[in-house]
C-alpha positions in Angstrom: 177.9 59.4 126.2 174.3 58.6 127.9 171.8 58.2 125.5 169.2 57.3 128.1 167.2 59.9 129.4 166.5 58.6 132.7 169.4 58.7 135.3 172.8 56.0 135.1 171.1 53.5 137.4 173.5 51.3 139.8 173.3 47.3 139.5 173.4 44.7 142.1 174.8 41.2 141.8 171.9 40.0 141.2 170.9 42.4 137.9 174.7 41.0 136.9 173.8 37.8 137.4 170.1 38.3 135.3 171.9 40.1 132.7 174.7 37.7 132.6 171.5 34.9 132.3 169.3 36.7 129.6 172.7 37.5 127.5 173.5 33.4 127.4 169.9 32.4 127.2 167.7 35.5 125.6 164.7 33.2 125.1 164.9 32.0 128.9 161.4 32.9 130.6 161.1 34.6 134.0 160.1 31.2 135.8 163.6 29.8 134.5 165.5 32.6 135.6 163.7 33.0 138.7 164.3 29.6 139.3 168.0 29.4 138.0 168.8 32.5 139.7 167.2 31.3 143.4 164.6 34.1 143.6 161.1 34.2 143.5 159.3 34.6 140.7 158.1 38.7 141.3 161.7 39.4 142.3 162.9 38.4 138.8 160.4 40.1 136.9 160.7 43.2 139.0 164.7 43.5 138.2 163.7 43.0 134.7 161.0 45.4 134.7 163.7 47.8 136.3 166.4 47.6 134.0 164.2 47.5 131.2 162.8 51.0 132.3 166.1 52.2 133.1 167.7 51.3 129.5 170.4 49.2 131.0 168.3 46.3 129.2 167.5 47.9 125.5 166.1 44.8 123.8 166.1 40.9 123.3 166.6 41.0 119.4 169.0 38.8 117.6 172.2 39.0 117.2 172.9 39.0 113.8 176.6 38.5 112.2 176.8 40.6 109.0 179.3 37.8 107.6 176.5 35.4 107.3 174.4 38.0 105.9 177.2 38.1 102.8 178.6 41.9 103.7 182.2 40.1 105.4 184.2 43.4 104.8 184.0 45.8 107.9 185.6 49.6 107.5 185.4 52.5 110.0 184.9 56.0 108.1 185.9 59.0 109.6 184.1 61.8 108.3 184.3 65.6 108.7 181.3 67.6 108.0 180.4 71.5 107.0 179.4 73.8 109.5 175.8 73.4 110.0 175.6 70.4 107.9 175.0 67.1 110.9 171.7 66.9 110.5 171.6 66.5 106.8 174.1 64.1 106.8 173.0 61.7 109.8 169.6 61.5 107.8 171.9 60.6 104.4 173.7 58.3 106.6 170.8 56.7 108.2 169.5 55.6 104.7 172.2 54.0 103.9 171.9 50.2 104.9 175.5 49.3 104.8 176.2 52.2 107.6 175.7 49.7 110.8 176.5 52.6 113.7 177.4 56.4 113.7 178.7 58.4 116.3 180.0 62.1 116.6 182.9 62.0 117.8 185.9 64.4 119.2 189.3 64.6 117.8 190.2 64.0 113.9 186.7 64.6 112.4 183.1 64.7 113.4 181.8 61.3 112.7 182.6 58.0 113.2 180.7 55.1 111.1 181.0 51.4 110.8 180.5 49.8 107.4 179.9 46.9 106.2 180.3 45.3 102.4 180.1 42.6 100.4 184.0 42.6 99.0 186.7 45.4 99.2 185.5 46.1 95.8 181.8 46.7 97.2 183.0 48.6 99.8 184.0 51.3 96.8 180.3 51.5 96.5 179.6 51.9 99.8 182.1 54.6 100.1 180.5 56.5 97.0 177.1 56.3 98.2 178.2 57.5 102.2 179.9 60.4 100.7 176.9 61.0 98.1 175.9 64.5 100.2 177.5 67.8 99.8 178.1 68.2 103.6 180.5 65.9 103.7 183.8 67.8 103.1 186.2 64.6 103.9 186.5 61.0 104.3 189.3 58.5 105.7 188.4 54.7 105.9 190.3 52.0 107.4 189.1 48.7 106.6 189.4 45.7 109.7 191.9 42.9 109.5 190.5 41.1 112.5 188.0 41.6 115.4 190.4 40.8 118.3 187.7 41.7 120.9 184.2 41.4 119.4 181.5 43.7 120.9 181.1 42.7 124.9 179.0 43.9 127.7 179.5 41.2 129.9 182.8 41.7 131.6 181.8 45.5 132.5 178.4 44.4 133.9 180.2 42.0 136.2 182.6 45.4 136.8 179.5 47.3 137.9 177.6 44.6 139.8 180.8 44.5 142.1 181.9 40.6 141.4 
């Protein structure tokens, strides 16, 4: 789903190779990539500017592992909502710091959210306090063993740069 409202924007190999660049090295400045990347200066920061206006680019912040933060137990709840009753919830859910993403989704349900907690027993609480509204008619969680592929752009922005 696009959540961008400006239109899907094709990339070069040289966005890839930017991208690729300020994903390794998100402090880097635009001398250094310039420079790293072979390109002047004004060509760097004028990709830059461009995928930063496009949303392919939709921020610099940290990366932070909720593990170190002390909430190790990850779930996925699958949630289906009253008629009429989405925007309530998304609000409910958006309060609720433990809820790390939320999609709507097709299929079994109408909502998709990752959780996080602090042991399986936490994750009780968390449970309790996601379903805390009355539009949420059912719940089915499934709690992750492992992260066999951890969240990664990389490989499909070297897909769409054509290398």
């Amino acid at each position: 789903m696009l959540t961008t409202k400006e239109p899907v924007m094709a990339i070069d190999r040289l966005d890839g190779r930017l991208i690729e660049l300020l994903a390794r090295e998100p402090r880097i400045g635009v001398l250094e990539a310039s420079r790293r990347l072979g390109v002047a200066r004004g060509t760097a920061q004028a990709r830059l500017d461009r995928l930063l206006s496009h949303g392919v680019i939709r921020g610099f912040g940290p990366d932070v592992d909720p593990a170190a933060l002390g909430y190790p137990v990850t779930a996925f709840a699958t949630l289906e909502i009253k008629q009429g009753e989405g925007a309530d919830v998304r609000t409910h859910l958006a309060s609720v710091p433990e809820v790390l993403e939320l999609h709507t989704i097709t299929g079994h349900g109408d909502m998709l959210c990752r959780l996080v907690a602090r042991s399986n027993a936490d994750l009780q609480r968390v449970i309790d306090k996601v379903v805390g509204i009355e539009g949420i008619v059912r719940a089915s969680t499934a709690i992750v063993m492992e992260n066999a592929v951890p969240l990664r752009i990389i490989p499909l922005v070297q897909q769409a740069a054509g290398g």
